[in-house]
C-alpha positions as CSV (number, residue, x, y, z in Angstrom):
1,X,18.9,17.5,-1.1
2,X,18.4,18.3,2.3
3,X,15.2,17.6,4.0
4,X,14.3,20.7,5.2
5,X,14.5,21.4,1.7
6,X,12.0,18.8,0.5
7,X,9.7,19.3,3.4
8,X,8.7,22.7,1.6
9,X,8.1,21.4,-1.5
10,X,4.6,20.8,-2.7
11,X,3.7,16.7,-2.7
12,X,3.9,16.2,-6.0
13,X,7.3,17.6,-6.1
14,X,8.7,15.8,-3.7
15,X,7.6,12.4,-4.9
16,X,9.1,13.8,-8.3
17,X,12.9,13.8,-6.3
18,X,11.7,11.2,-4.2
19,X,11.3,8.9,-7.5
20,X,14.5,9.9,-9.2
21,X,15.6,8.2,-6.1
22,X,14.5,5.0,-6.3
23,X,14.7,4.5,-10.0
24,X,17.2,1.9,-10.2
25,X,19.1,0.8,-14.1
26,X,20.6,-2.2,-15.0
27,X,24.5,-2.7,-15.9
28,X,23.5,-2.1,-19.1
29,X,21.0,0.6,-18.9
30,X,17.6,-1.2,-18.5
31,X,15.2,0.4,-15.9
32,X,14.6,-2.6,-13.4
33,X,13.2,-0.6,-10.7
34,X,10.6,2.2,-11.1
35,X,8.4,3.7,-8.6
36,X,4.8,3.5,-9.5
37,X,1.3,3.7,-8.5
38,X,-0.3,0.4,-7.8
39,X,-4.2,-0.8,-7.0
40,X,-4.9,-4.4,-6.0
41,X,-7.9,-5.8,-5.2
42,X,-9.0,-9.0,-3.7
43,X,-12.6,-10.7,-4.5
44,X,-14.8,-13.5,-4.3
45,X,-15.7,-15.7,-6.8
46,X,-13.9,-15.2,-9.6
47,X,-15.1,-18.7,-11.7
48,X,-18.4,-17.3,-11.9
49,X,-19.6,-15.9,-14.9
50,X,-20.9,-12.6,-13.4
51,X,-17.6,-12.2,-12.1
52,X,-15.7,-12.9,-15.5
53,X,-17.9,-10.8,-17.2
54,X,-16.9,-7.9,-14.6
55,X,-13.3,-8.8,-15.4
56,X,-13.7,-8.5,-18.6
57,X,-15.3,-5.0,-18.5
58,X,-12.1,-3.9,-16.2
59,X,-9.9,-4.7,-18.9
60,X,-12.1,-3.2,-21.8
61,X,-12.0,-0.3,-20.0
62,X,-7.9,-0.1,-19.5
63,X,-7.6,-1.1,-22.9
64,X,-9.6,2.1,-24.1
65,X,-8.0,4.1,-21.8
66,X,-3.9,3.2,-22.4
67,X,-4.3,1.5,-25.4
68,X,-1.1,3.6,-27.1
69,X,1.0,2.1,-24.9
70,X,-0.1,-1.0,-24.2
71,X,1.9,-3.5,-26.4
72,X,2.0,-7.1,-24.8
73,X,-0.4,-9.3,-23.3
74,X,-0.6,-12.8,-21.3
75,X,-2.9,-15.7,-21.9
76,X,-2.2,-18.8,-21.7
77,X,1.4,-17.4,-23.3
78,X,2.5,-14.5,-23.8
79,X,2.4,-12.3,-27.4
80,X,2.1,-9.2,-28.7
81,X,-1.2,-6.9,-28.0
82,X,-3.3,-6.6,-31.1
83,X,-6.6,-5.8,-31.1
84,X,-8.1,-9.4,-32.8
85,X,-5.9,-11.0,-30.4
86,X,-7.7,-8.8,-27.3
87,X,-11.1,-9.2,-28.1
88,X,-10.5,-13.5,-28.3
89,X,-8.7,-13.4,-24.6
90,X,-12.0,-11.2,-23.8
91,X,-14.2,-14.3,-25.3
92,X,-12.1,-17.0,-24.1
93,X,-12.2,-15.8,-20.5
94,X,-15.6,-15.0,-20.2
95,X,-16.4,-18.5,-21.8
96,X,-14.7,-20.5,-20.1
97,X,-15.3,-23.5,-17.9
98,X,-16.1,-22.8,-14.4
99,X,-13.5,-25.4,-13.4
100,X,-10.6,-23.4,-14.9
101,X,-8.2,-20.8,-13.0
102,X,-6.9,-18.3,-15.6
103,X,-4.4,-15.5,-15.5
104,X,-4.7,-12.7,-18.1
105,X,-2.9,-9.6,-18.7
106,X,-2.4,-6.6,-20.7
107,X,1.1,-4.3,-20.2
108,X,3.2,-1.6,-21.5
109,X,6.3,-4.0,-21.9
110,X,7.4,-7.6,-22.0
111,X,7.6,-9.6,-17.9
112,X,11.5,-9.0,-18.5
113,X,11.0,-5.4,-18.5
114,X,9.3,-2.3,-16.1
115,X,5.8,-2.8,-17.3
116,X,4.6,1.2,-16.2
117,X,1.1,0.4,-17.4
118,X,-0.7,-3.3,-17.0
119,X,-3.9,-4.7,-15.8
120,X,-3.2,-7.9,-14.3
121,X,-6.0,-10.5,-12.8
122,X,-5.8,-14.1,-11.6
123,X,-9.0,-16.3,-11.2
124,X,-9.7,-19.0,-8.7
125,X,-11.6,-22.0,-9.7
126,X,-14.7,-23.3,-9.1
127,X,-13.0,-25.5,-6.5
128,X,-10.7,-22.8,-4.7
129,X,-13.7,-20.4,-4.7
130,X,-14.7,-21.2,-0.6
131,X,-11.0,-21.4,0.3
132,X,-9.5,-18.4,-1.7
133,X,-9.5,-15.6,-3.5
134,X,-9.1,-13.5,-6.8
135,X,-6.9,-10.9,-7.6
136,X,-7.0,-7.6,-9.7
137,X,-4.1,-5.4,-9.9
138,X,-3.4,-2.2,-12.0
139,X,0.2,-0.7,-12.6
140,X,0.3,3.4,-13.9
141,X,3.0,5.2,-13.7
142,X,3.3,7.5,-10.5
143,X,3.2,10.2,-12.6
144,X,-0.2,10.1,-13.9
145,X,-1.0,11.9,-10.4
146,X,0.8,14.9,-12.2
147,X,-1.6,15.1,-15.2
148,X,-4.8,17.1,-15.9
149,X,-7.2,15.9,-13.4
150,X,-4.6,12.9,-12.5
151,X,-5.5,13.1,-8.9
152,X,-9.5,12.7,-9.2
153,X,-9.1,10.1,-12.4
154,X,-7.1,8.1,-10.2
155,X,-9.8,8.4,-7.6
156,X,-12.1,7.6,-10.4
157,X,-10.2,4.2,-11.2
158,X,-9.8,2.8,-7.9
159,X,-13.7,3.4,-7.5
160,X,-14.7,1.9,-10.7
161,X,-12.5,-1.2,-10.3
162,X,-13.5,-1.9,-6.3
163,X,-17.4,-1.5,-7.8
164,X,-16.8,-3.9,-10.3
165,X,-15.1,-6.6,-9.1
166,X,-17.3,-6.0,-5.7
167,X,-13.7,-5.9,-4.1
168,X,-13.5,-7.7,-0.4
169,X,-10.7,-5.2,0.5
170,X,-7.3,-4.1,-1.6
171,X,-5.3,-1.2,-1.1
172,X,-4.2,1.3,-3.6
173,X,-1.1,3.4,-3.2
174,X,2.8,4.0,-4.3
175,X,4.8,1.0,-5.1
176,X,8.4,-0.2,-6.5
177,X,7.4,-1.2,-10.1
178,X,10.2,-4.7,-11.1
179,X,10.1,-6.7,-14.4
180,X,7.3,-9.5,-13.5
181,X,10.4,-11.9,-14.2
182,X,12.7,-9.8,-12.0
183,X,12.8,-11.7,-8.7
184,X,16.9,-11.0,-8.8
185,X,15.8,-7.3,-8.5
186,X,13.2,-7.7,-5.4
187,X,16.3,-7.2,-2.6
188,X,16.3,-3.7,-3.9
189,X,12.3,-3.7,-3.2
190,X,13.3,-4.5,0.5
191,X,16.2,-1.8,0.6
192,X,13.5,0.9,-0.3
193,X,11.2,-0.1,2.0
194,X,13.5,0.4,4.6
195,X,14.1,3.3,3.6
196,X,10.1,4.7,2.2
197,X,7.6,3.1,5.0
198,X,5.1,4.4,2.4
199,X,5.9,2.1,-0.3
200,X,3.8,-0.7,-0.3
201,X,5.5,-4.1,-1.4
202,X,3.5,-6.1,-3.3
203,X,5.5,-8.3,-6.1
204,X,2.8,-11.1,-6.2
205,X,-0.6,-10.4,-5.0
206,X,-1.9,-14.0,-6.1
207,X,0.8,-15.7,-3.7
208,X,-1.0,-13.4,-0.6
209,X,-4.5,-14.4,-1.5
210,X,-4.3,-17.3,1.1
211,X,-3.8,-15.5,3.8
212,X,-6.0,-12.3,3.1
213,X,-9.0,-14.4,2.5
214,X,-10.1,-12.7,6.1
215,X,-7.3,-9.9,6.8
216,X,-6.8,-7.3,5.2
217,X,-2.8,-6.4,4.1
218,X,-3.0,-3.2,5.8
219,X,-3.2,0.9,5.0
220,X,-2.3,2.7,1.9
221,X,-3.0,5.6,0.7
222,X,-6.4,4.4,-0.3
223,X,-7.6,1.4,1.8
224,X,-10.7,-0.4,0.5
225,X,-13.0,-2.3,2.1
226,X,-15.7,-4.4,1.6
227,X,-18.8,-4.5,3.6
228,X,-18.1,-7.6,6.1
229,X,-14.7,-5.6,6.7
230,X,-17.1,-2.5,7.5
231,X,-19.1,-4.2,10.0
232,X,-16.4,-6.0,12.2
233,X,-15.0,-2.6,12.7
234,X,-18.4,-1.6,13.7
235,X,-19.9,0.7,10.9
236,X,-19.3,2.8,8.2
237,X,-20.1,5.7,11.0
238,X,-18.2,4.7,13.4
239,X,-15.0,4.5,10.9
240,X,-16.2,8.1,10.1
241,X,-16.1,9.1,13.4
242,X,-13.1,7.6,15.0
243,X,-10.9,9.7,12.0
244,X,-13.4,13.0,11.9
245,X,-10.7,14.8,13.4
246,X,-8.6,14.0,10.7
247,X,-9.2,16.5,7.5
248,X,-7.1,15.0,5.6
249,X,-8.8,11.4,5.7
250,X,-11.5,11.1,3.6
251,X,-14.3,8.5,2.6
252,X,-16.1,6.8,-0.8
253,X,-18.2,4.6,-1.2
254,X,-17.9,1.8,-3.9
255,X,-20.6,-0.4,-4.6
256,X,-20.1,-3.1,-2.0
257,X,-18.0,-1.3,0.4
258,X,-16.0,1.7,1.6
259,X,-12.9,4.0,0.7
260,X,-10.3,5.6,2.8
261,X,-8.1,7.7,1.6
262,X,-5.3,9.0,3.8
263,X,-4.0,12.3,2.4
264,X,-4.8,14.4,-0.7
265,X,-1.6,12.8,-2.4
266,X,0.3,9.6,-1.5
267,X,3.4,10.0,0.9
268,X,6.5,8.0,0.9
269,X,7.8,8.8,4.2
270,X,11.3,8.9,4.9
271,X,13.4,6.6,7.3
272,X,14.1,8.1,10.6
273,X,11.0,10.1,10.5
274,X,7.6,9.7,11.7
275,X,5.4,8.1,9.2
276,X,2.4,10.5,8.1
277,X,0.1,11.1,10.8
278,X,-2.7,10.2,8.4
279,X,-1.6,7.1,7.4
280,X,-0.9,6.0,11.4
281,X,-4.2,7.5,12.1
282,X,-5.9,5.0,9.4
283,X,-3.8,2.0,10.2
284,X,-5.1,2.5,14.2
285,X,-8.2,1.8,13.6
286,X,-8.2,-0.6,10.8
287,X,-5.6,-2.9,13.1
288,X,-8.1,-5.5,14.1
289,X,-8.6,-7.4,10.5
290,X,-4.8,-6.6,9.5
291,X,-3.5,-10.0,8.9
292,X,-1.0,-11.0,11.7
293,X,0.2,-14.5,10.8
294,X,2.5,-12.4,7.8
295,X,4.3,-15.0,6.7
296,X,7.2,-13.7,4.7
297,X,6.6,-10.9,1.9
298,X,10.0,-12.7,-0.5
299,X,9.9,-16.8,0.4
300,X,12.0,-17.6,-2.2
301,X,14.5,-15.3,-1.6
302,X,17.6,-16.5,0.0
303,X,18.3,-14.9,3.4
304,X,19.9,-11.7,3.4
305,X,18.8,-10.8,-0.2
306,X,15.4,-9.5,0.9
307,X,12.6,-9.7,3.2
308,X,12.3,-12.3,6.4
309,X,9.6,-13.5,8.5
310,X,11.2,-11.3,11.2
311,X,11.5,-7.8,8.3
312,X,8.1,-8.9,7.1
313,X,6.6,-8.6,10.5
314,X,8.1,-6.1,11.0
315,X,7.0,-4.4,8.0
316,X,3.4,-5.1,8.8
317,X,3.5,-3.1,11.9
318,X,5.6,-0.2,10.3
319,X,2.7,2.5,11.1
320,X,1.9,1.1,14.5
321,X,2.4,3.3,17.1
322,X,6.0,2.7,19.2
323,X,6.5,4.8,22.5
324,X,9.5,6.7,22.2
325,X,12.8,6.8,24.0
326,X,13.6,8.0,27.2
327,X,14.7,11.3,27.2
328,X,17.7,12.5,29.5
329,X,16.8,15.8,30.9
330,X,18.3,19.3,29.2
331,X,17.5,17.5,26.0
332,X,14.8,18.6,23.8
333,X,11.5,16.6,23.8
334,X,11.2,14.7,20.6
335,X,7.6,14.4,20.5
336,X,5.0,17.0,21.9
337,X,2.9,15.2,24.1
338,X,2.8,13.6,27.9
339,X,5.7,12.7,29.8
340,X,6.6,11.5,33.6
341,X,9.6,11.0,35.3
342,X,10.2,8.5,38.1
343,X,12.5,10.8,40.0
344,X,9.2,13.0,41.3
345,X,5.6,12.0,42.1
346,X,2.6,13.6,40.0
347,X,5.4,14.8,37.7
348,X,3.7,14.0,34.7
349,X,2.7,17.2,32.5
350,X,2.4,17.8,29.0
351,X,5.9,19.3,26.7
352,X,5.8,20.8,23.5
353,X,8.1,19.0,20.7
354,X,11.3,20.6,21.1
355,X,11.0,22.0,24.8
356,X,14.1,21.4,26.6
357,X,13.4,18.5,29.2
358,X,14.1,20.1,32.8
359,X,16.0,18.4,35.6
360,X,14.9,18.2,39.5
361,X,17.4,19.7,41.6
362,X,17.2,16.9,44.7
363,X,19.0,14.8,42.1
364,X,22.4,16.2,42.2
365,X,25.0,14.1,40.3
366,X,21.9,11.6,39.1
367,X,20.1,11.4,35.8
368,X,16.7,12.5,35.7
369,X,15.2,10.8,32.8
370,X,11.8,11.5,31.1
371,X,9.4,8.5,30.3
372,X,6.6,8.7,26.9
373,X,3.3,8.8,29.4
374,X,0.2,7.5,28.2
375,X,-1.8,10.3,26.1
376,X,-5.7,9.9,27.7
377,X,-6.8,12.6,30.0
């Protein structure tokens, strides 16, 4: 479909298409890649019992929620979701030593399958606690957004799970949902994040945790953070007004922190566009506690199946802001802003996107070329 086509559609719309894209089947008919919408959320002290006891109310709550579709779950090994078996995980979690790391979860389908709906969490021990961190994430399907209310239960979630967990910082947004057990199926994770900078990739939160313990991963369509992350980007004011001229970003508070949400509905983006402005606009000033040593989003990947030091850098820094290109005059201007040229002194003057660049005439049989100025008056 052509863009210009999907540019007119209402949001929810185009992520409809935009989904039908990305859905990905195996030889023999098995979904293996489904888009879907993700939250994770990092937090402290996760062998306490306070914290457990949080947990467990997360998962109570899920379980209410999805319980028609929830089938499987994961303790210690994996079996089938019955309710006797869901309320002795609940016990055995929040009773257990403070010495023991535990990872639970609760899902829609087995790890070798497209899990649509799970709750996933992973603990850290009493002896990790100063040198790490725990993990909450939550899988729905992207098309929950589309239901009754979808838009502000979502909202509602993200909230209620950042409050409970008292959530350092996490990020909640569009994703490519893989079997948990799929790592054969992650290169086609790094495809489509070439190709959707909105996506974010995120196939093992607990292998991250190391190196978010005092970065955050970056923007999404909702970026939480918790209060230390508030204050060493000055205050929760100061975030407010550094994006008040954005209408389109707005703030919640959660009960140890603060909520930005970039948009009214998540974006994908599209390759060889610019990424949305709300989402640059968000990632600006959030830039100082992103995490820069980035490692490499696939390690065990073998190179040229997925993501790279270099791609995962690279990825990091998708919605920073790059000059753009020279322009050669008679062509249009590709973005509206300041521009300069070297071929005349105070040349420099504002252009419209699309305004044909103009040429100087003292330059017969040269180039005049057009140079991205900086935008400060």
């Amino acid at each position: 479909m052509p863009q210009a086509v999907l540019d007119c559609m209402s949001p929810l719309l185009r992520l409809e298409l935009q989904a039908e894209r990305i859905a990905v089947d195996s030889a023999q008919g098995m979904p293996v890649v489904r888009l879907g919408l993700i939250t994770t959320l990092y937090f402290r002290k996760g062998h306490t019992q306070d914290a457990k006891q949080r947990v467990e109310a997360c998962f109570s709550r899920f379980y209410t929620a999805f319980k028609p579709v929830l089938k499987w779950q994961l303790y210690k090994r994996m079996r089938r979701l019955t309710p006797s078996g869901f309320a002795s995980c609940r016990r055995q979690v929040v009773h257990g030593s403070p010495q023991d790391q535990f990872v639970w979860s609760i899902a829609s389908a087995t790890q070798a399958e497209v899990a649509s709906y799970s709750l996933f969490v992973m603990n850290t021990s009493e002896g990790q606690a100063d040198n790490d961190l725990s993990c909450l994430k939550m899988v729905l399907p992207w098309s929950y957004l589309t239901e009754p209310d979808g838009l502000k239960n979502y909202e509602g979630w993200i909230r209620y799970l950042s409050s409970e967990v008292q959530a350092e910082h996490g990020f909640g947004g569009l994703a490519c949902i893989l079997p948990c057990d799929g790592h054969q199926y992650l290169s086609w994770e790094y495809r489509l994040a070439q190709q959707y900078v909105g996506l974010m990739v995120d196939p093992g939160p607990h292998i991250e945790s190391l190196r978010l313990l005092d970065h955050i991963k970056g923007v999404g369509w909702y970026t939480v953070l918790g209060e230390s992350f508030v204050r060493r980007l000055g205050s929760s004011d100061r975030l407010r007004a550094q994006l008040s001229g954005h209408s389109d970003i707005v703030f919640h508070a959660y009960s140890t922190g603060l909520m930005i949400r970039a948009g009214s509905v998540p974006e994908l983006g599209e390759r060889g566009r610019l990424p949305p402005a709300s989402y640059r606009a968000v990632n600006k000033v959030i830039k100082p506690i992103r995490l820069q040593d980035t490692g490499n989003l696939h390690p065990y990947l073998a190179p040229g199946l997925g993501f790279t030091r270099q791609t995962t850098a690279q990825w990091f820094a998708r919605f920073d802001e790059k000059p753009p290109q020279p322009v050669d005059a008679g062509r249009a201007c590709p973005q509206a802003g300041y521009w300069f040229s070297n071929a005349r002194a105070r040349s420099r003057r504002f252009f419209n996107e699309s305004e044909i660049m103009p040429a100087f005439e003292h330059l017969k049989g040269k180039r005049t070329q057009w140079f991205w100025a900086a935008q400060s008056e």
